[in-house]
Structures are given as C-alpha cells and as structure tokens.
C-alpha positions as CSV (number, residue, x, y, z in Angstrom):
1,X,-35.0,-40.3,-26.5
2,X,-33.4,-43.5,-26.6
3,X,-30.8,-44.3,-29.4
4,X,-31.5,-45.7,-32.5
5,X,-30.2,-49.0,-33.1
6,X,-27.3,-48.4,-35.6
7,X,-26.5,-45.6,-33.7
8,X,-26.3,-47.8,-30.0
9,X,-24.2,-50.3,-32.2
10,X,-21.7,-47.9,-32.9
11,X,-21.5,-46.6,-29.5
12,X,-20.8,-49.9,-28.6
13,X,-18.1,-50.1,-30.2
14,X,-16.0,-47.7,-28.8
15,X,-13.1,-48.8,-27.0
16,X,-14.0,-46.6,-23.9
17,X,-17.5,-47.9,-23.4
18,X,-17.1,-51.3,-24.4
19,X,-14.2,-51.5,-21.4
20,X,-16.9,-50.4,-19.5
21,X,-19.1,-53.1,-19.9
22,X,-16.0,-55.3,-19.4
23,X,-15.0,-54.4,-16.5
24,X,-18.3,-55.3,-15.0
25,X,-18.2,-58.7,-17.4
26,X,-15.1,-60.7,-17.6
27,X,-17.5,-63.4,-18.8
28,X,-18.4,-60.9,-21.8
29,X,-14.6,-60.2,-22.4
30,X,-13.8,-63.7,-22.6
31,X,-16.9,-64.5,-25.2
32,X,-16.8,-61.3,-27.5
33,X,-13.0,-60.3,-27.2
34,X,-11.1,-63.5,-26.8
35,X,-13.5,-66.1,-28.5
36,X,-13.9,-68.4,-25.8
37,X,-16.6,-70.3,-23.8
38,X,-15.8,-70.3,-19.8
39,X,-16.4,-73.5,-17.9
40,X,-19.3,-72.9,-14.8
41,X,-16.0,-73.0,-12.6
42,X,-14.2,-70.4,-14.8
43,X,-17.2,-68.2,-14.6
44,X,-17.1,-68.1,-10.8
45,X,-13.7,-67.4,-10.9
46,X,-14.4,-64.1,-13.3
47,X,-17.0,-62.7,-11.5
48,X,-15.0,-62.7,-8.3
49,X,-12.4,-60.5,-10.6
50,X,-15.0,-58.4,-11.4
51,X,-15.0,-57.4,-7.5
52,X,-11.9,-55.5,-7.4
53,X,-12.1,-55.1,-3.6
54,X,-11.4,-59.1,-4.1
55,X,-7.5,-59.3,-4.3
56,X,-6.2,-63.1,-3.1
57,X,-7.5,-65.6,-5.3
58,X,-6.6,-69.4,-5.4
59,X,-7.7,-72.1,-7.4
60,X,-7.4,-75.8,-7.2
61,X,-8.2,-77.9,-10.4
62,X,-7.6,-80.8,-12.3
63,X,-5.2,-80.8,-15.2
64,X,-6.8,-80.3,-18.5
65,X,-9.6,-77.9,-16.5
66,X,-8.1,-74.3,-17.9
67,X,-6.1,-73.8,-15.0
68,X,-3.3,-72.3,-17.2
69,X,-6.1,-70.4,-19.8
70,X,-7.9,-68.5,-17.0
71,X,-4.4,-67.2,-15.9
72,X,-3.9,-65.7,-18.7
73,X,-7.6,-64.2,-19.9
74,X,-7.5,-62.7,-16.4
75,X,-4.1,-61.0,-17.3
76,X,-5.7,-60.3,-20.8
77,X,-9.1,-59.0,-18.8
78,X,-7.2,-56.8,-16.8
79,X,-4.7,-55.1,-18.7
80,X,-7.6,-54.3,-21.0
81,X,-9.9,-52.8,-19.0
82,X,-8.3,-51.7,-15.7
83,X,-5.3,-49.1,-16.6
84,X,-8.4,-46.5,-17.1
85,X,-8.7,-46.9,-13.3
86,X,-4.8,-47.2,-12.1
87,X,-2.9,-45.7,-14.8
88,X,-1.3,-49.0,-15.9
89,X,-2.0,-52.1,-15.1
90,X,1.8,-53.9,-15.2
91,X,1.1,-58.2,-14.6
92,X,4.0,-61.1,-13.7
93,X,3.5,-64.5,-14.1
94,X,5.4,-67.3,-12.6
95,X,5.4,-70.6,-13.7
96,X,6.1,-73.5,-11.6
97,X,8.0,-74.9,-14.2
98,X,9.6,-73.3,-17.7
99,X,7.5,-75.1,-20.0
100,X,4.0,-73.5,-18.0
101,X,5.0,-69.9,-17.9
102,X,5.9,-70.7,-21.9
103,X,2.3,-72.0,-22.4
104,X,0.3,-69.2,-20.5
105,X,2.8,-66.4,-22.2
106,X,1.9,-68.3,-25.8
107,X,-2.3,-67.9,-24.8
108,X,-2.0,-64.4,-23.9
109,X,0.2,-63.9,-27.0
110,X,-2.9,-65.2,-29.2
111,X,-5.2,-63.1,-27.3
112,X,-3.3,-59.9,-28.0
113,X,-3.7,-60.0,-31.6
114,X,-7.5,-61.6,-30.9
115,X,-8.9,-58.5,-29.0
116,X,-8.9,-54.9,-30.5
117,X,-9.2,-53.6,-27.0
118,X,-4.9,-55.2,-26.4
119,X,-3.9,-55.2,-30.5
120,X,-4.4,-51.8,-30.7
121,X,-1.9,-50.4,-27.7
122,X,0.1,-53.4,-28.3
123,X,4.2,-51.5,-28.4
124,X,6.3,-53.5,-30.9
125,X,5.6,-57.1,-31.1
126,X,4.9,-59.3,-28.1
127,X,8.2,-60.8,-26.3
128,X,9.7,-64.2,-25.1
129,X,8.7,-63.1,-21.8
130,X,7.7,-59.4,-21.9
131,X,5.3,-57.6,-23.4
132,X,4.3,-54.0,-23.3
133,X,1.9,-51.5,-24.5
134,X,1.4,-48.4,-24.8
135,X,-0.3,-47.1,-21.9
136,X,2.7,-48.1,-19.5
137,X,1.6,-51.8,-19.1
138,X,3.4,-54.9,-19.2
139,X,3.4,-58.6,-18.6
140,X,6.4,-60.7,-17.9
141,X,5.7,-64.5,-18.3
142,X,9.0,-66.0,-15.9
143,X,9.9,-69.5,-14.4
144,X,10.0,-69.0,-10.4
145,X,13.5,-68.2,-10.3
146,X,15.6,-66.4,-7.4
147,X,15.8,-63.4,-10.0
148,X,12.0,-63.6,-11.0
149,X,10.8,-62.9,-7.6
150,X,12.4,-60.0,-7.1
151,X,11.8,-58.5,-10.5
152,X,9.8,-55.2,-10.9
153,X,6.2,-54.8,-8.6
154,X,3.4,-55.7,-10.7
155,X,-0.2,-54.8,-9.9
156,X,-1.1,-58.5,-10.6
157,X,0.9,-61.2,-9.7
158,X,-0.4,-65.0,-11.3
159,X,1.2,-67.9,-9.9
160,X,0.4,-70.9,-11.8
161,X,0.9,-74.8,-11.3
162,X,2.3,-73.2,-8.0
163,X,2.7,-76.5,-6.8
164,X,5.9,-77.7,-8.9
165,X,7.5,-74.8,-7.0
166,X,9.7,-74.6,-3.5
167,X,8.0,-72.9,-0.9
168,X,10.9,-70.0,-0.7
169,X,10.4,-69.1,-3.8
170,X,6.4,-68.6,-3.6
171,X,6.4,-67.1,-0.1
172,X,9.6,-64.5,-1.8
173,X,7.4,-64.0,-5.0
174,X,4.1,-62.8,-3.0
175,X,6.0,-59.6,-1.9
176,X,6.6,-58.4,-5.5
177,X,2.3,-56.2,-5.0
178,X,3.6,-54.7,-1.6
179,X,2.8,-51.4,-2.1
180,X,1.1,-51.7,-5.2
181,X,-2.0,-49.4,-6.2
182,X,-4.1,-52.8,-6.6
183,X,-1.8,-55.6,-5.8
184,X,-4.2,-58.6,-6.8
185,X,-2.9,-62.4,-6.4
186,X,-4.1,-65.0,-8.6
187,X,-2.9,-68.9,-7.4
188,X,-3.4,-71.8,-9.5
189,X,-2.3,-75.7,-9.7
190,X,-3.6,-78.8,-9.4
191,X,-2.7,-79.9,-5.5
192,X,-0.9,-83.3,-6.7
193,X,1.8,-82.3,-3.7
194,X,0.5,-83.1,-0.2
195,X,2.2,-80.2,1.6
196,X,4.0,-77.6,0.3
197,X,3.3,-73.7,-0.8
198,X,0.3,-74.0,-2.8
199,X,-1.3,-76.3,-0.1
200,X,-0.7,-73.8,2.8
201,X,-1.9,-71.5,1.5
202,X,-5.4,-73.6,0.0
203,X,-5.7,-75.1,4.1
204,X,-5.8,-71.8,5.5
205,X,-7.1,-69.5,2.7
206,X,-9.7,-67.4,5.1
207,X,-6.7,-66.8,7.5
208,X,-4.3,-65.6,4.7
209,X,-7.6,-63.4,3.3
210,X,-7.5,-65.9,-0.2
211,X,-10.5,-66.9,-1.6
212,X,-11.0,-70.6,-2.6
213,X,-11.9,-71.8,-5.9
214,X,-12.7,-75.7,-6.4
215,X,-11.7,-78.4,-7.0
216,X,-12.2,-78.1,-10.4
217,X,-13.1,-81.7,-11.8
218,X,-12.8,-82.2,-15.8
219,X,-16.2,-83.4,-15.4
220,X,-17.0,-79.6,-15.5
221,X,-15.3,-78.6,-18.9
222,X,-17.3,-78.8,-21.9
223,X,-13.9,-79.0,-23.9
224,X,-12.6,-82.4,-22.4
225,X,-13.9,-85.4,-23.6
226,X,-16.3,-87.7,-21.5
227,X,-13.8,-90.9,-23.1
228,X,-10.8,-89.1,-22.1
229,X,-11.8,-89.2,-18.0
230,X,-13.7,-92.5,-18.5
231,X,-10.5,-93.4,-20.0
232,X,-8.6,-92.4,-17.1
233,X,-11.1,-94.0,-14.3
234,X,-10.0,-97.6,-15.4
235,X,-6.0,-96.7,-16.0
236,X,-5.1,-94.2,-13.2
237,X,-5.1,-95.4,-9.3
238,X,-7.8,-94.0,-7.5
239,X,-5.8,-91.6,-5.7
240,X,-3.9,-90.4,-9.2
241,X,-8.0,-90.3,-10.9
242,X,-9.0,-87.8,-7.7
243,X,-5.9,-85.3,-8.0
244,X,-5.8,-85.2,-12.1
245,X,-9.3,-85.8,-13.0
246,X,-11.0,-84.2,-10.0
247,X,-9.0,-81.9,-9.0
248,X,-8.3,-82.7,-5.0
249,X,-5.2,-82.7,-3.4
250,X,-3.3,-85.8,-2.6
251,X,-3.0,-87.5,0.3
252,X,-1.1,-85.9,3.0
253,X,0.9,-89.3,5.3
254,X,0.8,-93.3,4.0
255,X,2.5,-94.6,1.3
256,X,3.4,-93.4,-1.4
257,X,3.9,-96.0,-4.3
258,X,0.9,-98.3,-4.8
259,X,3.0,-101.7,-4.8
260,X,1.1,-103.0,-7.4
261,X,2.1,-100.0,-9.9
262,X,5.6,-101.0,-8.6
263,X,5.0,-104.4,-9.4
264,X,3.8,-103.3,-13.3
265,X,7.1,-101.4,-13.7
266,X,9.5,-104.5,-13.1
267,X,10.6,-106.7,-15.7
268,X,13.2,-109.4,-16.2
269,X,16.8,-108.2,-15.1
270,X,18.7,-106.4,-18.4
271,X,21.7,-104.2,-17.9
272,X,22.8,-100.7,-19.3
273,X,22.1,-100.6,-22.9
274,X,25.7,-98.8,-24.3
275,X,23.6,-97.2,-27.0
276,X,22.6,-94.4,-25.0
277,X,24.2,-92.0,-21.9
278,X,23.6,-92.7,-18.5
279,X,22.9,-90.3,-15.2
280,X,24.2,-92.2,-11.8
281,X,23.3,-91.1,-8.5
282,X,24.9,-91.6,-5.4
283,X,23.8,-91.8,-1.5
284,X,27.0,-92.0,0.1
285,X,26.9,-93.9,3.4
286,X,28.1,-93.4,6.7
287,X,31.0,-94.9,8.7
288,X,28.5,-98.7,9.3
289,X,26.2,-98.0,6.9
290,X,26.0,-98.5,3.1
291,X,26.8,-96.3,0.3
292,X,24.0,-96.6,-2.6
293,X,24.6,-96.6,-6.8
294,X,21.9,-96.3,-9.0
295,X,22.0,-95.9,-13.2
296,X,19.5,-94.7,-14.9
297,X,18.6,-94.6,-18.4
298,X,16.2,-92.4,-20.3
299,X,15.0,-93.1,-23.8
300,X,12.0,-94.0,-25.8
301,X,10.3,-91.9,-23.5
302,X,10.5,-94.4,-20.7
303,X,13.1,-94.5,-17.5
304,X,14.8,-97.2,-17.8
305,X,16.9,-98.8,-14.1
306,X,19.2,-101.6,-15.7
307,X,21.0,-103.8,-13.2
308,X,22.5,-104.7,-11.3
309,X,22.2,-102.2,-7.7
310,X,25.7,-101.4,-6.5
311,X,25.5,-101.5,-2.6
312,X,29.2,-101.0,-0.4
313,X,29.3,-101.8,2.7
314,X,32.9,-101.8,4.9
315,X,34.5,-100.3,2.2
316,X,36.6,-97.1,2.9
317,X,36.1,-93.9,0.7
318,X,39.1,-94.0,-1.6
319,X,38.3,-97.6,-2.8
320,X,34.4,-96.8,-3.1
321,X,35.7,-93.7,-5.3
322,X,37.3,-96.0,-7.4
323,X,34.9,-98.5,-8.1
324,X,32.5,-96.1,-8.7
325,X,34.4,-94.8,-11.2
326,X,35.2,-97.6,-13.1
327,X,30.9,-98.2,-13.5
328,X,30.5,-94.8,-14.4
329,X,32.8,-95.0,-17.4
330,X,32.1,-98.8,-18.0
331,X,28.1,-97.2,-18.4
332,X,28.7,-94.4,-20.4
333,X,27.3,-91.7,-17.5
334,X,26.9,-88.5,-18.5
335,X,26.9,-86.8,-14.9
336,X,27.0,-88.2,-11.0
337,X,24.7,-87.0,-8.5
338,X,25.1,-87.1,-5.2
339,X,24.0,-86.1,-1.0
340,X,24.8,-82.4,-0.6
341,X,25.8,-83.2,2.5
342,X,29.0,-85.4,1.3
343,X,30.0,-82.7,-0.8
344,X,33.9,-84.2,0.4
345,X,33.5,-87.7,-1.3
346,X,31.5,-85.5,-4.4
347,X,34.6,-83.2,-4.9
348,X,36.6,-86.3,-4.9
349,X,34.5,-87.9,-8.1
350,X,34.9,-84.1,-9.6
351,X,38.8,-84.2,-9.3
352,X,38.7,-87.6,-11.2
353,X,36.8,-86.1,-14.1
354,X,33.2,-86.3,-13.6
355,X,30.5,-83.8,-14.1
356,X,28.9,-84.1,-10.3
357,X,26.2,-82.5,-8.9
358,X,25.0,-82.1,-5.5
359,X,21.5,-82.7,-4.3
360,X,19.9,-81.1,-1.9
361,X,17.1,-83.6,-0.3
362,X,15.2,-80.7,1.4
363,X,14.2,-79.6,-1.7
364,X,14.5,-81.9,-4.4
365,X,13.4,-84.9,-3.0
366,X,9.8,-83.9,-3.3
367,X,9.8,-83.2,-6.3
368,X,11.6,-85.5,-7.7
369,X,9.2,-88.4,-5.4
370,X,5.9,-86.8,-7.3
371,X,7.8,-87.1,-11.0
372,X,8.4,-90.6,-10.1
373,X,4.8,-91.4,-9.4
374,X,3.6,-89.5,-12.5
375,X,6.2,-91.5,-14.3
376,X,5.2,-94.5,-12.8
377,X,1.5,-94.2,-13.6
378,X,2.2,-93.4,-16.8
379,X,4.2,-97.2,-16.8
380,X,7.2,-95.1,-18.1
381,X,9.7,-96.8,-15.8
382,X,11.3,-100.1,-16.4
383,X,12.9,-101.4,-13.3
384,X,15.2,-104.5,-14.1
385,X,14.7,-107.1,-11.4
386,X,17.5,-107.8,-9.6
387,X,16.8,-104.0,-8.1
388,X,15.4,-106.4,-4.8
389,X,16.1,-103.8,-2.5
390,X,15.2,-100.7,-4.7
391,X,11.8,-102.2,-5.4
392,X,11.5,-103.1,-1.4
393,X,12.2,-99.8,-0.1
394,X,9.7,-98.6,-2.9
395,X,6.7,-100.3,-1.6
396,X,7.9,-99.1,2.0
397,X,8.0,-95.4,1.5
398,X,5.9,-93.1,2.9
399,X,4.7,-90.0,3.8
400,X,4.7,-88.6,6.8
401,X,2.2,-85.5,7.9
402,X,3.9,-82.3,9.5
403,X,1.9,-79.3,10.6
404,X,4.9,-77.7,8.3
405,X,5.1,-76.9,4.8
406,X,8.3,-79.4,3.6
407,X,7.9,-82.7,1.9
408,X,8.8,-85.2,4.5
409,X,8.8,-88.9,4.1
410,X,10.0,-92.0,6.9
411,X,13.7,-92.1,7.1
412,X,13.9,-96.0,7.4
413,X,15.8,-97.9,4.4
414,X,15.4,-96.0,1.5
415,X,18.9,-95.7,0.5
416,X,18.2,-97.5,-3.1
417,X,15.2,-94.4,-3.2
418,X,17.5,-92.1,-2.2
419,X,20.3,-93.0,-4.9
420,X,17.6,-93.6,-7.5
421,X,16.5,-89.9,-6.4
422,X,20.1,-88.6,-7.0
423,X,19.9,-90.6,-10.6
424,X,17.1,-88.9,-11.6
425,X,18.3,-85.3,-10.4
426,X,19.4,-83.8,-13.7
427,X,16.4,-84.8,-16.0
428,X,14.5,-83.7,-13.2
429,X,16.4,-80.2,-13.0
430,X,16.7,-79.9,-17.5
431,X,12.3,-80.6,-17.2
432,X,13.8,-84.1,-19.9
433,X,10.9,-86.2,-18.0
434,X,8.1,-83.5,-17.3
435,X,5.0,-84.8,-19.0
436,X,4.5,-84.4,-22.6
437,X,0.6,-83.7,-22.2
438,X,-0.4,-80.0,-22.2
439,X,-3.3,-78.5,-20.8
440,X,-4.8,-78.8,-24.4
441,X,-2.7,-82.1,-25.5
442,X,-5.9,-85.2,-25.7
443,X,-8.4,-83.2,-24.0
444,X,-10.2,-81.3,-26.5
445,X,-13.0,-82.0,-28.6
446,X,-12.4,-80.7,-31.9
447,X,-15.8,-79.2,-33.4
C-alpha cells in the first residue's frame, strides 16, 4: 500500500529523509531550505555537487552573478546533508580579501537560522569566523592569510574571489584536504587578473582534474537588473564590460590603461589640500637614474594625485632624504612607502621619524595595477596635470605575457607608476579603496 498523503507529508518531514532527498537535490535544498531561486549557471554548478565522486570545482563569473552566495549554500548544502556519510563534514573558506570571507560568513550565518536541517545542530551561536555544530562540524570563514592556510584540514575547502590573492598563498591553502575523507575544492572569482592563481588553475583545469564552470555573464541572473548591465555597456570600457558583466578574464599582454580613461582622470593642476593626510611613495633611483615622489590623497571617495611630481636626478642620498622630508611634513603624510629593495635609504626616512613601509613589487604591484584600473573606471582618481610624466608612463604601460603565473608588466619608464604604486601601498594593504559595491549592492531587483 502506498502512504496516505498526510502520512507521506509527515515522513517528509523528517530530518533524515528529507537529507536524503537533498543530497540528491542541491537545487531542492537551496529552494525549500534556504529560500532562494538558483541562476541556470548556479544550477549546473549544484548538480555537479550532487556527484560526490566530483571533488575540483572552479568557477569564473561576473561580479554581481552569486559567485560569493553559491559558496556559501554549497557549504550550507553540505554540512547539512553529508556528515551522515563522513561523520562530519568540517568546511574553510578563504577570502581573497577580508571584506569577502565577511560577506560569504554573513550568508551562511542567515542560512543557519533559515534551514531546520543547520538551526537545529547549530552549538552556541554562530561566530566571527567559526561556527560549529553539534555533529563535530564546523566552518571557518578566514582572509588568505599565512596562518589561514595552515589552519585545521577541512573536508571542503572554498576559495572565493581567488583572484585578489598571491599565488603562494592559494597553491599553500589547496593542501589543507590532503588526506581528507572527501577533500572537495570549490574556486570562485571573477578572472579581472590576467595571470595569476585563479587563472592557472582555469587554463589548465582538465590537467589539474578541476572542472570548469562559465563564464557566468549577469545576463544570466534573474536578480540583476537589465538597466544595471545596459547601464554598464555605455560607461565601462569594453574590456572592463567583458570581465565584470560577462564574466571573462582579462586580457593577458597590451596595455593596460585605456589613454582615454587616463585622459578623463586629469584635471587642472591643484596641489595637496592640508585638510586631509597624505600617503607618499617612493621609487628610489639608482646611481644615473632618477628617484620618484608621488602624494596621494584619498577623500570623498576619490584618489586624489595633487602636484607637483618630485623627480631627483644627480642628487646624492643624504640630500634626497632631506628634501623628501621636508615634503612629507610640508603635506601632512601619514606614512612613506618605498622599493623593498632600498630598504637602506627606507631605514634612513625611519630614523628621521617616519612611519615607512617597504613594498614588495613581486607581489604588490599586481594588485595594486588592477585597483588602479577599477578606480580609474570608476573616474575615482583625479590626477592634477602637471603629473606630465606620470600620465605618460600611464598610457605606456603594459602587460606582458609569461607562460608563468606572476603579474609582469614592461620595465621601460615607469618610475612615476612605480612611485604612484608605492603611494597607494597602504590603502591598498588597510582594503580603504576596495570597491564599496557588494555582490548584492545595485544589482537586485526588489520584488
């Protein structure tokens, strides 16, 4: 006999059978338990965790396209349904950046208390950054750090905006499943670097065993608004429309500034406004060539490069100290950054009072090159123009394309870039200039 219907109802409502149906259903999970509508793309993505003999995944999207939500409903998913099976079901996730592992660990927060199946084992309140229930699982929601990969071996690992990253880092953090009972890998970001970590490992996915999901376009996702990407075709370059909006991965040699959004960012010479701090960078030159001072400003949201450039040339050390010095107190700076590789003529500024910092270019100049084009296509930099050479060397950088994994770019007059990189270190490092837009932020359509 088959079951009457209040009596199949009620069976289906028992934790054990209902993780059951799960299992084999992500999509199910994510309607019924978490309240939530996936995208075609998300789908795909769910019914490939439904395979557990499917371990590598990595997905390339668009920002806005739930890159950051499918992380953590698949940690949700999982530790839901699949301790019954391994015992517990213990998850890390690493952010690219602080302010992404804060927004996936805030999603899966709301889903705990949304879905029985995770309120009910839920063991004291959720954390900051840790969680754990009952059955012996836990999730820890980290920034990549040196100390985060190297924490405790989850049986899934989610790496998201992997991207924003250094490559060390990722390739350290993949170790944590070694000899896990599951040891699934989930990578996400949208590929707005043209070499690096998360773009190794999308090139050669079938040789690293990863399976490819995307590009994600926005076009896909119900929840973004046709006016907001329309919105975007006419303001972003085409290059900036194909990497936010549809989800491809940037260009990998050429230039790297489109002149013309240089062009947009310059505006009649003005000098340091004393109503606010400054950050100074310095690329120190050698013995015939010059040394490189660039201020930087950052308020009203904007990044503001008053003149005039200071550019020595023939002067000796001691008196360069000096005089740059004298324009960091006469400009109110805050700290000094500088080449690692001088870290002589940097200990020399410390001794005189200064906060310095060194910068190492091997890692930071990448970085720091893709926050200046977001910036700049978001015309929040304000270039004063008497910055001839800074605004040159601009137009003239580029990319250059290397079988390895490291941001390079061509070596040939970009000290102003270089200084202006060192300027920008510390609100690059504190995450001051990070975009304010979240992965929800002007994208939804509110029903």
């Amino acid at each position: 006999m088959f079951p009457s219907s209040s009596s199949l109802s009620d069976l289906l409502q028992q934790p054990s059978v209902l993780k059951a149906i799960y299992r084999k259903d992500p999509v199910a999970f994510c309607k019924y338990e978490l309240g939530f509508e996936p995208s075609i793309d998300q789908v795909k993505l769910f019914n490939d965790l439904a395979d557990l003999e499917k371990l590598n995944l990595v997905a390339s999207a668009g920002r806005g396209a739930g890159k950051t939500w499918i992380g953590a409903a698949a940690v949700a998913w999982s530790i839901a349904t699949l301790p019954d099976i391994y015992g517990s079901y213990p998850c890390t996730i690493l952010g690219g950046s602080g302010k992404q592992s804060k927004l996936m660990n805030r999603y899966l927060k709301a889903f705990t208390f949304k879905s029985p199946l995770l309120f009910n084992k839920l063991q004291g309140r959720p954390g900051l950054w840790r969680t754990e229930f009952s059955d012996g699982s836990w999730v820890e929601a980290l920034t990549a750090s040196e100390n985060a990969v190297r924490g405790p071996h989850p049986e899934m690992l989610v790496l998201d905006e992997a991207a924003q990253a250094s490559t060390d880092l990722m390739e350290s953090a993949l170790g944590q499943v070694a000899g896990t009972k599951h040891g699934r890998i989930l990578i996400l970001s949208t590929g707005h670097k043209s070499s690096g970590f998360f773009r190794d490992i999308w090139d050669n996915a079938e040789a690293k065993d990863f399976i490819r999901h995307g590009p994600w376009p926005l076009t896909n996702c119900p929840w973004v608004k046709p006016s907001y990407i329309e919105r975007a075709r006419k303001i972003y370059s085409p290059a900036k429309f194909k990497v936010e909006i549809l989800g491809e991965f940037a260009k990998t040699a050429g230039a790297v500034f489109d002149p013309s959004e240089v062009d947009r960012c310059v505006v009649p010479a003005f000098t340091v406004n004393p109503n606010y701090d400054s950050h100074m960078g310095v690329d120190w030159g050698l013995v015939i060539s010059k040394s490189v001072v660039t201020t930087v400003q950052y308020h009203d949201d904007k990044l503001w490069v008053p003149g005039p450039q200071v550019i020595m040339e023939h002067i000796p050390y001691p008196d360069q100290q000096m005089r740059i010095a004298s324009i960091a107190k006469a400009s109110r700076v805050l700290d000094i950054s500088g080449d690692s590789s001088h870290r002589g003529e940097n200990q020399r500024l410390e001794r005189m009072g200064f906060d310095v910092e060194d910068v190492k270019f091997a890692s930071a100049k990448g970085p720091i090159v893709e926050l200046l084009i977001m910036l700049m296509s978001q015309n929040r930099i304000v270039i004063s123009s008497d910055h001839t050479m800074l605004i040159s060397q601009l137009k003239k950088l580029e990319r250059i394309a290397l079988p390895s994994t490291r941001e390079v770019f061509k070596k040939v007059d970009d000290d102003s870039v270089d200084s202006l990189v060192c300027a920008v270190y510390m609100l690059w490092k504190d995450g001051s200039l990070e975009s304010h837009d979240t992965e929800n932020d002007k994208f939804i359509t509110l029903s």
